[in-house]
N, C-alpha and C positions, 0 to 999 in steps of 0.2 A: 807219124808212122803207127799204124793200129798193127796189135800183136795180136795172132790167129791162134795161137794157142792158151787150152786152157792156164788159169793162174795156176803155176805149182804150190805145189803143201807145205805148208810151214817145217822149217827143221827147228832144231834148239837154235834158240838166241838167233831167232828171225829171218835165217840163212835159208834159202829154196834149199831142197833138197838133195838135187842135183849138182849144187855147189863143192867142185873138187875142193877137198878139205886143205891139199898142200899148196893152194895158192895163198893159202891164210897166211901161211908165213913169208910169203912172197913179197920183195918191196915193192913199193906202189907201180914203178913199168913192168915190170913182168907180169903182176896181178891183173893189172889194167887189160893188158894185152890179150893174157890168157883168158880172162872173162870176155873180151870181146869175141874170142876163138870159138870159144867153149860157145859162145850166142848166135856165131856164124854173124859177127856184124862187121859191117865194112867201118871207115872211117868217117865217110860217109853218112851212112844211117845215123852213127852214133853223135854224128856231130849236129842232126834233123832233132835228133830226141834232146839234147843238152843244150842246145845253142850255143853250141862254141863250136870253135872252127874245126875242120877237118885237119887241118896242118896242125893246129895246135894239140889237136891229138894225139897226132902222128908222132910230134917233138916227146908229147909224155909218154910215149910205151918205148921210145927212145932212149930215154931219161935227158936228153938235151935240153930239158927245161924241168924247173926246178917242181916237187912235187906243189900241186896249186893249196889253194889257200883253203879250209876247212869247208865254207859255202860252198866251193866248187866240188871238193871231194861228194859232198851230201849230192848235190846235182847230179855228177857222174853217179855215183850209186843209185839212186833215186831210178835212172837210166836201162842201169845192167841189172835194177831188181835184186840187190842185196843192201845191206845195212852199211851203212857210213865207216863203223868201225872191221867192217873186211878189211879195209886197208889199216896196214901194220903203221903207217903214220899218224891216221887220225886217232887212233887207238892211244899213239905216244905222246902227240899233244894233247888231249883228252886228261893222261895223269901227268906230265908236266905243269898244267894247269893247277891240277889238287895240288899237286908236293908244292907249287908256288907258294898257297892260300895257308899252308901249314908245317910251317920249320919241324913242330913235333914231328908232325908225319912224316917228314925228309930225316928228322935224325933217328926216329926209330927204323924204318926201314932201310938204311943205310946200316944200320945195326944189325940188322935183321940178316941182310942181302950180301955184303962187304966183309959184316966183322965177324959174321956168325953168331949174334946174338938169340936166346933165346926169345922166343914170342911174349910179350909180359900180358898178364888177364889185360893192362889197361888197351891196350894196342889189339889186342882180338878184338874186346870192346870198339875200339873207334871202326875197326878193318867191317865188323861186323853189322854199325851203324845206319839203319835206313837212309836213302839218300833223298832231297826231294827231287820231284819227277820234273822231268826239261831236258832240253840237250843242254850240256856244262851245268849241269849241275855242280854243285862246289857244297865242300863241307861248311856249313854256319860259320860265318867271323867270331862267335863269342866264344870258341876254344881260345884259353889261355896257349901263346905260342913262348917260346924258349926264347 
């Protein structure tokens, strides 16, 4: 399906412009659904651009089927022309991930988040840490973990 309009303008953190800001908190079927709205796309179209089926589409703005697997998220977005992490899931696997790879970093922010701990210099430190570039990137294995 070629798309007749010009490419929209970059917003912060990669989002078209015209992307309604409160679907960001939307979970993934009513995101899904509403970006299709908002693009005037049928299930149809959207199922021409992703190769995936139109039913199974249909099931996720449903929510009768479970939110799909990261790959498929990226494909759909890839689709609807916004970033993987619009959706509030890929977002959560994304730092479920990190907090995996780093007990520190699960008990400091658990500190942080739960107990109302103060922020400690080392913990801004790590929060503040370059990350390397890739999708999943992950913090290095040579932190010492708890």
């Amino acid at each position: 399906m070629s798309d007749t309009h010009a490419e929209p303008s970059q917003g912060r953190k990669g989002l078209p412009y015209y992307v309604a800001r409160h679907l960001l908190l939307e979970r993934f079927p009513a995101a899904l659904k509403g970006l299709m709205e908002e693009r005037h796309l049928s299930y149809r179209q959207l199922a021409y651009m992703t190769r995936l089926s139109a039913g199974y589409l249909n099931h996720l703005t449903q929510g009768t089927r479970p939110v799909p697997t990261d790959p498929v998220i990226r494909t759909i977005a890839a689709a609807l022309r916004v970033a993987p992490d619009f959706f509030v899931e890929y977002r959560l696997r994304q730092v479920v991930g990190l907090l995996e790879d780093s007990s520190r970093l699960t008990d400091a922010l658990y500190g942080i988040l739960l107990l109302h701990a103060p922020i400690s210099a080392e913990m801004k430190a790590i929060l503040e840490e370059p990350r390397p570039e890739g999708e999943g990137a992950r913090p290095s294995s040579s932190r010492p973990s708890k």
